[in-house]
N, CA, C and O atoms as a GROMACS GRO file, in nm:
protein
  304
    1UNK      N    1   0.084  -0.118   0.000
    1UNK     CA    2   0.000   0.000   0.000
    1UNK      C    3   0.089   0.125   0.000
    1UNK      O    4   0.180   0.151   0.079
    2UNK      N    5   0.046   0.194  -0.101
    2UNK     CA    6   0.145   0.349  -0.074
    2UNK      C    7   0.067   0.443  -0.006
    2UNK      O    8  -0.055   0.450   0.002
    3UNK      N    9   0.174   0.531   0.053
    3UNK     CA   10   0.111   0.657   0.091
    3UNK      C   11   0.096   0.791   0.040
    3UNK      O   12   0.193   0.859   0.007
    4UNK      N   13  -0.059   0.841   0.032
    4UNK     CA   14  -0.015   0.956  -0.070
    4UNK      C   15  -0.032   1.038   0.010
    4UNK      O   16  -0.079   1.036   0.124
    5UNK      N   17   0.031   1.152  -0.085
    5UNK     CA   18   0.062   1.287   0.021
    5UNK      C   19  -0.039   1.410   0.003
    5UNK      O   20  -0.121   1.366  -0.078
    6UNK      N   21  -0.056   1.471   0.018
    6UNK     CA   22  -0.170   1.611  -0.005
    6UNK      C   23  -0.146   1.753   0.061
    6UNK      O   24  -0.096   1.755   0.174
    7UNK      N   25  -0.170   1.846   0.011
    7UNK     CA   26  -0.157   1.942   0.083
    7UNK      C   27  -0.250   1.956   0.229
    7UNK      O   28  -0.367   1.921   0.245
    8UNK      N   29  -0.162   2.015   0.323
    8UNK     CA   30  -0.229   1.987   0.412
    8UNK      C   31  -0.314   2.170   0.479
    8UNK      O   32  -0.237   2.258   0.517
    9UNK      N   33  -0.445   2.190   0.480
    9UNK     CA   34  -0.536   2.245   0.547
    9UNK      C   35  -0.500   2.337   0.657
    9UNK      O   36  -0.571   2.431   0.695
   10UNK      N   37  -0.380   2.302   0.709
   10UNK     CA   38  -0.394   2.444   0.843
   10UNK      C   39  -0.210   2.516   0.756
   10UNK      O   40  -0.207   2.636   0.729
   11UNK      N   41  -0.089   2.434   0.726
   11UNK     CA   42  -0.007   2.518   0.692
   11UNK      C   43   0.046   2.512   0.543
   11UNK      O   44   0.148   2.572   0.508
   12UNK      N   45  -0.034   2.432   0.454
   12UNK     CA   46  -0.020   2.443   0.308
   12UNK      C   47   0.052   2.363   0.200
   12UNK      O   48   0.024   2.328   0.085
   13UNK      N   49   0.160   2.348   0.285
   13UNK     CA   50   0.277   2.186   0.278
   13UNK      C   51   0.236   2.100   0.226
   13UNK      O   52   0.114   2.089   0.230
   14UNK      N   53   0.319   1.988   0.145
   14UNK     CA   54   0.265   1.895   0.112
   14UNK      C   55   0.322   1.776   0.185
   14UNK      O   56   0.437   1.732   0.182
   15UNK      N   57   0.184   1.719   0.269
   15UNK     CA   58   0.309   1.585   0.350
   15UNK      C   59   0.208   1.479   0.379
   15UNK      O   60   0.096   1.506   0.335
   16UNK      N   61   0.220   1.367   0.442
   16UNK     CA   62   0.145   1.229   0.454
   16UNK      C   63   0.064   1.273   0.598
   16UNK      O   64  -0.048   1.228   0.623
   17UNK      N   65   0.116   1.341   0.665
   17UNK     CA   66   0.041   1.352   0.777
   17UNK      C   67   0.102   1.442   0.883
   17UNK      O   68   0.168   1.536   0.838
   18UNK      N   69   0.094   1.434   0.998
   18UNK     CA   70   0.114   1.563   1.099
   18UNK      C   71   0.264   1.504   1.107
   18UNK      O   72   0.315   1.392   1.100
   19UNK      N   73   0.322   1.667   1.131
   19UNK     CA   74   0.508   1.662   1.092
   19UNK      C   75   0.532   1.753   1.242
   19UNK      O   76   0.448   1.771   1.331
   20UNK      N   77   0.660   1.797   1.236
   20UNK     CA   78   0.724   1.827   1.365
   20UNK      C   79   0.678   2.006   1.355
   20UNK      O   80   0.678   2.093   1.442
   21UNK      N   81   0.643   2.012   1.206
   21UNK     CA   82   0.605   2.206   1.199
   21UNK      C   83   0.463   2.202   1.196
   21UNK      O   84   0.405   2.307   1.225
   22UNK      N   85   0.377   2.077   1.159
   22UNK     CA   86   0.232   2.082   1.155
   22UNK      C   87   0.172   1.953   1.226
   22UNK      O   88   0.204   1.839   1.193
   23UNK      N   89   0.081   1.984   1.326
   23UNK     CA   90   0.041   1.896   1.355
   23UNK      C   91  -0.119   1.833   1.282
   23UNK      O   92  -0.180   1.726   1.291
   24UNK      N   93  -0.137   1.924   1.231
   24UNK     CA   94  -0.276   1.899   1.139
   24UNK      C   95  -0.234   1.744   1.072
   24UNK      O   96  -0.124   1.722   1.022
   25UNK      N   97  -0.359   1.631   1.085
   25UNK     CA   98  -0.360   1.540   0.961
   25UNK      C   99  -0.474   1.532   0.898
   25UNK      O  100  -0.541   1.429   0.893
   26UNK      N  101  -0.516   1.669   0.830
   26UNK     CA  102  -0.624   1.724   0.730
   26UNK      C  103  -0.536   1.774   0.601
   26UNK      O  104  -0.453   1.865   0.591
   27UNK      N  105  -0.592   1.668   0.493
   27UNK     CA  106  -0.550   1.707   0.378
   27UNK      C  107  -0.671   1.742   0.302
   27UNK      O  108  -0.787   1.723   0.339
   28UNK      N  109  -0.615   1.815   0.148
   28UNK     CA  110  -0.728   1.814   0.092
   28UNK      C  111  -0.716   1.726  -0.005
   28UNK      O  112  -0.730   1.766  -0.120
   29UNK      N  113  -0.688   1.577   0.022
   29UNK     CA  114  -0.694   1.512  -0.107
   29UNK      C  115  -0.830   1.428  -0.115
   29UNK      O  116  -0.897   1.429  -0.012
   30UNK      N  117  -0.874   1.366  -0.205
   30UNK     CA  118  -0.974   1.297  -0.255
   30UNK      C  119  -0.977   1.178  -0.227
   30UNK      O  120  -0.872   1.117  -0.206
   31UNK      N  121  -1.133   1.102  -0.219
   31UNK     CA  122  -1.131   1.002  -0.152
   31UNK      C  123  -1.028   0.948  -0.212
   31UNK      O  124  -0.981   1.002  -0.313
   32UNK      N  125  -0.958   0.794  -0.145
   32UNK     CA  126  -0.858   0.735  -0.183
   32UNK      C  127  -0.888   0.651  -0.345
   32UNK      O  128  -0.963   0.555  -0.328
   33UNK      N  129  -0.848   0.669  -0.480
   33UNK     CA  130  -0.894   0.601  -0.579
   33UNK      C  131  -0.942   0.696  -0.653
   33UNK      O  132  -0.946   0.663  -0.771
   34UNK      N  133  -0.980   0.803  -0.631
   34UNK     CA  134  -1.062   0.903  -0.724
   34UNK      C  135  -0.987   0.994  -0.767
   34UNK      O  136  -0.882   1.026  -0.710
   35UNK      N  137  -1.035   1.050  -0.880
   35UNK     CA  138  -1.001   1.157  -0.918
   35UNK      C  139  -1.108   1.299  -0.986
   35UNK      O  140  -1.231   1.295  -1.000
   36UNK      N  141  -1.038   1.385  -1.009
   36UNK     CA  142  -1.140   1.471  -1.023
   36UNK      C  143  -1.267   1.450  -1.132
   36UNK      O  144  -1.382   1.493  -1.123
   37UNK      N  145  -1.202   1.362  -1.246
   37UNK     CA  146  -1.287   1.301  -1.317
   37UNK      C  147  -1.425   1.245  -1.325
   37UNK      O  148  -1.521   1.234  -1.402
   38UNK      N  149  -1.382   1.216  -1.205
   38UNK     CA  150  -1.481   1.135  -1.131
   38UNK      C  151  -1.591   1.202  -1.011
   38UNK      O  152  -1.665   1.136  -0.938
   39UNK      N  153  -1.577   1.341  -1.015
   39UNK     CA  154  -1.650   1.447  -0.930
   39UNK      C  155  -1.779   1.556  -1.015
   39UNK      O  156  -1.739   1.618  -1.113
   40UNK      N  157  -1.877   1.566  -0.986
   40UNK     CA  158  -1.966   1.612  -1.056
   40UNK      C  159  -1.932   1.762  -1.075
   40UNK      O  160  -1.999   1.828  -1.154
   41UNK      N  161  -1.851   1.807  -1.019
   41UNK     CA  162  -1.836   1.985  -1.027
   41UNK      C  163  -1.676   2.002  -1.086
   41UNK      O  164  -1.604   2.101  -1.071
   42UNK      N  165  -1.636   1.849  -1.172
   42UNK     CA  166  -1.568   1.884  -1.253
   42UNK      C  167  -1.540   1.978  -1.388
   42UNK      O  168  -1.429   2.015  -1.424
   43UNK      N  169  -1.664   2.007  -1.452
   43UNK     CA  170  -1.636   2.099  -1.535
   43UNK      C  171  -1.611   2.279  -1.478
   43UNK      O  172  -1.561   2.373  -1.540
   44UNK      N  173  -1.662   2.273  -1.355
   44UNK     CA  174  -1.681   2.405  -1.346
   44UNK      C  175  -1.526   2.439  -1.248
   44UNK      O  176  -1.482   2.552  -1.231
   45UNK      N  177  -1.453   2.291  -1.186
   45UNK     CA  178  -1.326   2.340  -1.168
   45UNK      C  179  -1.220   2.355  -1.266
   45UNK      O  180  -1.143   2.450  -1.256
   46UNK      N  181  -1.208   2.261  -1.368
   46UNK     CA  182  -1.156   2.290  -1.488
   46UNK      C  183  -1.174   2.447  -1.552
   46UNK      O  184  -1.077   2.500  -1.607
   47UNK      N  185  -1.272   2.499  -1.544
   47UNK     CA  186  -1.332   2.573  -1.613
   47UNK      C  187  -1.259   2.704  -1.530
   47UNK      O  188  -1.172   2.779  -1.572
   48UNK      N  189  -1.312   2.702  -1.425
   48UNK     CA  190  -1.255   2.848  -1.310
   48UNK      C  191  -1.124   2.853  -1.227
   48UNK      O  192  -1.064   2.953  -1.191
   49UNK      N  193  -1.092   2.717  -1.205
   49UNK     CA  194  -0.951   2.721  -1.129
   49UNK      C  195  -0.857   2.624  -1.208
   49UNK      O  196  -0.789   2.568  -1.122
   50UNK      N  197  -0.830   2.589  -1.304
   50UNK     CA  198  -0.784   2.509  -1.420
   50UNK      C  199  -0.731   2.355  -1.371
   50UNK      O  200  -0.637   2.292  -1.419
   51UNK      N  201  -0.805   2.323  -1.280
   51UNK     CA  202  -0.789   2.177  -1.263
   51UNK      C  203  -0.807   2.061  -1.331
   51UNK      O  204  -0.911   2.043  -1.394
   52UNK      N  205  -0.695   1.954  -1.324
   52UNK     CA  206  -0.754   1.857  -1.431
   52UNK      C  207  -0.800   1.753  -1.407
   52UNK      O  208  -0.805   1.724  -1.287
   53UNK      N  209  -0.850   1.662  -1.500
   53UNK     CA  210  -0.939   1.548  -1.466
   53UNK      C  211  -0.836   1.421  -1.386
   53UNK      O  212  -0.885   1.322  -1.332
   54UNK      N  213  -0.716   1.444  -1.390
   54UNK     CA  214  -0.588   1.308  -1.343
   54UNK      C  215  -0.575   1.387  -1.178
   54UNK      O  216  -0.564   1.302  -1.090
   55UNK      N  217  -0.574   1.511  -1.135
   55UNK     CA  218  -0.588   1.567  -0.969
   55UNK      C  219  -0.641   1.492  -0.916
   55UNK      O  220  -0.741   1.431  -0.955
   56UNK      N  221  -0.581   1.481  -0.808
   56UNK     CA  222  -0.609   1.380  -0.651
   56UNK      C  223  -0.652   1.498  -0.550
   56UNK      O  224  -0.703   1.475  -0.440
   57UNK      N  225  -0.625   1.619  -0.597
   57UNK     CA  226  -0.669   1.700  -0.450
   57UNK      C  227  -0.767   1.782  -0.495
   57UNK      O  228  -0.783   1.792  -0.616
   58UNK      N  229  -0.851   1.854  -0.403
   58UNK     CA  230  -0.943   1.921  -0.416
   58UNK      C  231  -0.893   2.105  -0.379
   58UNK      O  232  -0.816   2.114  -0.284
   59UNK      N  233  -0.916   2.180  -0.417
   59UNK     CA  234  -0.904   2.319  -0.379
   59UNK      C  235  -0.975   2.398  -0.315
   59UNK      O  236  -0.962   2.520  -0.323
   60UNK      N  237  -1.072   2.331  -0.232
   60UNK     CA  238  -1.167   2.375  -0.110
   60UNK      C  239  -1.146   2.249   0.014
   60UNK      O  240  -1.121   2.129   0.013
   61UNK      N  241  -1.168   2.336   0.098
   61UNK     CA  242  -1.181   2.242   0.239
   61UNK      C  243  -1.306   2.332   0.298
   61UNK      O  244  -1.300   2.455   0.307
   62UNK      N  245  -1.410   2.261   0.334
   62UNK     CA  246  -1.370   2.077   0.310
   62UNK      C  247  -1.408   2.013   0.144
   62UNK      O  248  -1.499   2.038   0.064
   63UNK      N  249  -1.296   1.923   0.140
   63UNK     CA  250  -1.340   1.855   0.004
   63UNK      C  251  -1.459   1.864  -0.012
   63UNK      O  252  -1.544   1.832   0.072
   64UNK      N  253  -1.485   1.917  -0.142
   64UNK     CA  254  -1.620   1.948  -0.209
   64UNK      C  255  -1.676   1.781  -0.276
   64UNK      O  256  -1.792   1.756  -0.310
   65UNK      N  257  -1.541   1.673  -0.283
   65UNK     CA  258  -1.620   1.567  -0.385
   65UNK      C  259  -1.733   1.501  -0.374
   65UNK      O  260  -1.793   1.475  -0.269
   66UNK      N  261  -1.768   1.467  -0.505
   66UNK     CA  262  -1.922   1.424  -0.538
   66UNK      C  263  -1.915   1.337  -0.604
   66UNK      O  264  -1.879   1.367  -0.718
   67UNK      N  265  -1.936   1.222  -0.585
   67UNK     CA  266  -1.914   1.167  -0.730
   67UNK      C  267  -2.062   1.179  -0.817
   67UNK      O  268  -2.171   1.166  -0.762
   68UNK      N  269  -2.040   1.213  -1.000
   68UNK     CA  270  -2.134   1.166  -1.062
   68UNK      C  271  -2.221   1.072  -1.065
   68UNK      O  272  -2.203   0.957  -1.022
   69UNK      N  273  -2.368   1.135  -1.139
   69UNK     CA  274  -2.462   1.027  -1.100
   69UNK      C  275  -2.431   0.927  -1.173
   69UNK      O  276  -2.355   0.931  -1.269
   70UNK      N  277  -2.510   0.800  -1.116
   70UNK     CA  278  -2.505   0.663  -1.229
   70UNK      C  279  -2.602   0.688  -1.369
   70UNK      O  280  -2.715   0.736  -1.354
   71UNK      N  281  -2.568   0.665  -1.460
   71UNK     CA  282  -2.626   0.678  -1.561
   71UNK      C  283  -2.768   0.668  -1.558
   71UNK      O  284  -2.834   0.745  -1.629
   72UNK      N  285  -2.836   0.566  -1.470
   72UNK     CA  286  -2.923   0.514  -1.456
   72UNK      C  287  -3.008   0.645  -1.390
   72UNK      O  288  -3.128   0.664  -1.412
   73UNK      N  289  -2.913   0.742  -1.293
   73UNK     CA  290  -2.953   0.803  -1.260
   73UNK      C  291  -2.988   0.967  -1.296
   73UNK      O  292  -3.083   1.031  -1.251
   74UNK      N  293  -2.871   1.021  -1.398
   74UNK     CA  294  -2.872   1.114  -1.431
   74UNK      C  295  -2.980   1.088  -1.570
   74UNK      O  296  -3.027   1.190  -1.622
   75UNK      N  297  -3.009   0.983  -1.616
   75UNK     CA  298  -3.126   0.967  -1.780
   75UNK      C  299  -3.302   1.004  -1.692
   75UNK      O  300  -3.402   1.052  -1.744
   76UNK      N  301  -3.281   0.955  -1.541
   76UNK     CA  302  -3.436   0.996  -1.520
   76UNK      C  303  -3.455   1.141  -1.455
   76UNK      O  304  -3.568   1.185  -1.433
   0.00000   0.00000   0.00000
C-alpha cells in the first residue's frame, strides 16, 4: 500500500500527515482512488480554477467531492 501525500489544510505543505512544523492530519486530497474526473463539479473546476481530470486534490476544504450520478440516474 502506498502513501499519498496532499496538501495539508492548516499550513499548506505537502506531507502524509502531521510533521514536527504541523500537527494537522487534514489534507485536501480525494477520496482514496478518485479523481477529479470522477466528481460532478468537474467541469466548473476545470473551467474556473484550471484543474484537471488526473488531480487527486481538491481546492476547497472541506473537500467538495461528489461523485457523478449513475447513468441510470442522471437519464431519469
Amino acid at each position: 500500500m502506498t502513501t499519498r501525500t496532499g496538501r495539508c489544510v492548516e499550513c499548506g505543505r505537502t506531507h502524509t500527515g502531521p510533521t514536527a512544523e504541523c500537527a494537522s492530519p487534514k489534507t485536501m486530497n480525494l477520496p482514496a482512488g478518485k479523481t477529479c474526473a470522477e466528481c460532478r463539479f468537474t467541469r466548473h473546476c476545470q473551467a474556473m480554477y484550471g484543474k484537471t481530470a488526473q488531480d487527486e486534490t481538491c481546492d476547497f476544504f472541506p473537500v467538495r467531492f461528489l461523485g457523478k450520478p449513475a447513468a441510470s440516474e442522471a437519464a431519469a
